[in-house]
C-alpha positions as CSV (number, residue, x, y, z in Angstrom):
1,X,129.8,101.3,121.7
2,X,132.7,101.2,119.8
3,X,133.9,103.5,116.9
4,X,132.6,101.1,114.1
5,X,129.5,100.2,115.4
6,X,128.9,103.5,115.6
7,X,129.7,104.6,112.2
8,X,127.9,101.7,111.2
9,X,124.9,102.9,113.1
10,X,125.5,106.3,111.8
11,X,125.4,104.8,108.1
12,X,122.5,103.4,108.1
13,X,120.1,106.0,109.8
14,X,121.6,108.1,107.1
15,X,121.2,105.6,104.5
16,X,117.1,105.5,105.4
17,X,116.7,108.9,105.4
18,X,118.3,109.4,101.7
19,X,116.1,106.1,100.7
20,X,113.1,108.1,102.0
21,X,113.8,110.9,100.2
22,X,114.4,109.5,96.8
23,X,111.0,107.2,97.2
24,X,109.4,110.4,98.9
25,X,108.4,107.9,102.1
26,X,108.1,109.1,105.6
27,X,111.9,107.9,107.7
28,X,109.6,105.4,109.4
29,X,107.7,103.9,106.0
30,X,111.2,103.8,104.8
31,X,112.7,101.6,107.6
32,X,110.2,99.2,108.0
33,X,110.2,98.8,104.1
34,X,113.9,98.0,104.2
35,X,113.9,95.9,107.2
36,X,110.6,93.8,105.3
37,X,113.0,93.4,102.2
38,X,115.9,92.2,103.8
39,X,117.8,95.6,103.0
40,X,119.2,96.7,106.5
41,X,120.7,93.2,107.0
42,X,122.5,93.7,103.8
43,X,123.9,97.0,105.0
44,X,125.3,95.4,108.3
45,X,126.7,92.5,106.8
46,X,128.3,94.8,103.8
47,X,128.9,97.8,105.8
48,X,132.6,97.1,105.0
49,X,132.3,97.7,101.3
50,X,128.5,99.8,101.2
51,X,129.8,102.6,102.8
52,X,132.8,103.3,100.2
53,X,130.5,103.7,97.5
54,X,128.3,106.8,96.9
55,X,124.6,107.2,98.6
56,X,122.7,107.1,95.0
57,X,124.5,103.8,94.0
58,X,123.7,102.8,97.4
59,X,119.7,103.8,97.3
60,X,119.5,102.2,94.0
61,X,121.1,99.0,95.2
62,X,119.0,99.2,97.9
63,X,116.3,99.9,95.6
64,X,117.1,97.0,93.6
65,X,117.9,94.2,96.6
66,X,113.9,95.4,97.7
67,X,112.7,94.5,94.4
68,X,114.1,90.9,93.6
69,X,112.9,90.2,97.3
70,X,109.2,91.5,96.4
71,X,109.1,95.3,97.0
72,X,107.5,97.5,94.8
73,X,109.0,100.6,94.9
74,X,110.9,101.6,91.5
């Protein structure tokens, strides 16, 4: 695997378990709510720019991409 994918892989596992903690969700909940909403395809195809930016403007971009797709969670 090279050094990008990897970080990217890294980012995203990380990103999951802060959007579980903020929604108080188990990791597992919080994955398969983010992959339902479209929200872990964003972060691959945005890993570029997502990952300069700070976890709570990321979880509540996440939080926001969720909810014009049909999520719930506020």
């Amino acid at each position: 695997m090279d050094a990008k994918l990897k970080d990217m892989a890294e980012y995203i596992v990380i990103a999951i378990h802060e959007f579980a903690k903020r929604h108080q969700l188990e990791e597992e909940q919080a994955y398969r709510y983010l992959n339902h909403y479209k929200a872990i395809d964003f972060l691959e195809n945005q890993y570029d720019v997502a990952h300069t930016q700070s976890f709570d403007d990321i979880i509540e971009g996440l939080t926001a991409l969720c909810q014009r797709h049909g999520g719930a969670l506020v």
